[in-house]
C-alpha angles and dihedrals in degrees: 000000000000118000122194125203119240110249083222114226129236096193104121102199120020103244078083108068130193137174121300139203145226089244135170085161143026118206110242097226090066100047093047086056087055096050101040079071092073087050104046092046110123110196120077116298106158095128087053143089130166135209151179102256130183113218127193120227101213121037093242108062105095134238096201107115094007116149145179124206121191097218116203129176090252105024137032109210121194107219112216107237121204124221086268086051102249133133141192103264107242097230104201140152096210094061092044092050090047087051084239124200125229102220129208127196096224135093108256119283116038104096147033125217115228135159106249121204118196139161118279108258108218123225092228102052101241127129131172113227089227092051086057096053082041091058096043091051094043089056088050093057092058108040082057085052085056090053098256142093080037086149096041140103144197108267100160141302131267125219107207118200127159126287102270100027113147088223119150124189131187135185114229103203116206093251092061101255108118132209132211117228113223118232118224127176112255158118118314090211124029109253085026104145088207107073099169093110123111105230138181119204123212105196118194100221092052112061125028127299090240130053135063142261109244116198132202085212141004111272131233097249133346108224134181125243102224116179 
């Protein structure tokens, strides 16, 4: 069988696209370059995380059962995937050193392996509205440290959670009156092809500067609304 290599993507959010590949593996090596960026990145980044994420390239392939192995010449490791299909990128010396493979269960050509930086969700539920412009503008920062969203700006933040979830979200203003934020089905990510995600945008130029999104669970991802 022939295997091709996945060309890895830098793009950090989809709306900037770059080549893709006909993949069933990505060589570890590669992905580990990509990754080590993240890290080694110097400027504040606290409300951040970054992942490897798989992402389809057409709305109906599932990702239902999908799974990713990081195959060495001595150990198989299972990668735990999210319901956005990332995972926390396993960093070791052991697998760069045995040129390991990131395997994915798929035929070639479904997905494309990018890293995938979001906001921090919070266990309580809590979050500061100037956290959240803090966040934005920190990812930002970042994606424009990566050589794209140059012409962009903060314009709010999204809480992704699955279609049929029971989430409610509000905005306390500082004052005391509260808002309550409006679910739509979506994408959780812009450029996403999937769009069956029930989202709630918080957008900065709506609601008062001070105050703080309050939410009933812990949503899937945390992305920024750059426009």
């Amino acid at each position: 069988m022939v295997r091709t290599a996945l060309l890895f993507c830098l793009s950090l959010l989809p709306a900037y696209a770059c080549a893709q590949a006909e993949v069933d593996w990505i060589a570890y090596r590669d992905a580990y370059r990509q990754m080590i960026w993240f890290e080694k990145y110097g400027k504040p980044k606290q409300f951040l995380q970054n992942h490897l994420r798989l992402v389809p390239h057409d709305q109906h392939v599932p990702l239902e059962g999908l799974r990713l192995t990081l195959n060495g010449k001595t150990a198989q490791v299972a990668l735990a995937l999210d319901a956005l299909g990332r995972a926390v990128f396993p960093f070791s010396k052991a697998a760069y050193d045995d040129n390991a493979e990131l395997v994915v269960n798929r035929k070639a050509g479904q997905f494309t392996a990018r890293p995938w930086v979001s906001i921090v969700t919070r266990p309580d539920g809590m979050y500061a509205a100037a956290d959240l412009r803090t966040a934005c503008e920190q990812l930002l920062a970042y994606l424009r440290y990566s050589g794209v969203a140059r012409d962009k700006r903060c314009a709010g933040v999204q809480f992704s959670y699955p279609k049929g979830d029971p989430a409610q979200l509000r905005f306390d203003a500082a004052g005391g009156a509260a808002s309550v934020l409006t679910a739509k089905e979506g994408r959780a990510f812009g450029g996403d092809v999937v769009q069956s995600f029930r989202v709630f945008a918080y957008r900065f130029a709506s609601l008062p500067e001070a105050g703080q999104v309050v939410t009933s669970s812990t949503p899937l991802a945390i992305g920024a609304i750059l426009e």
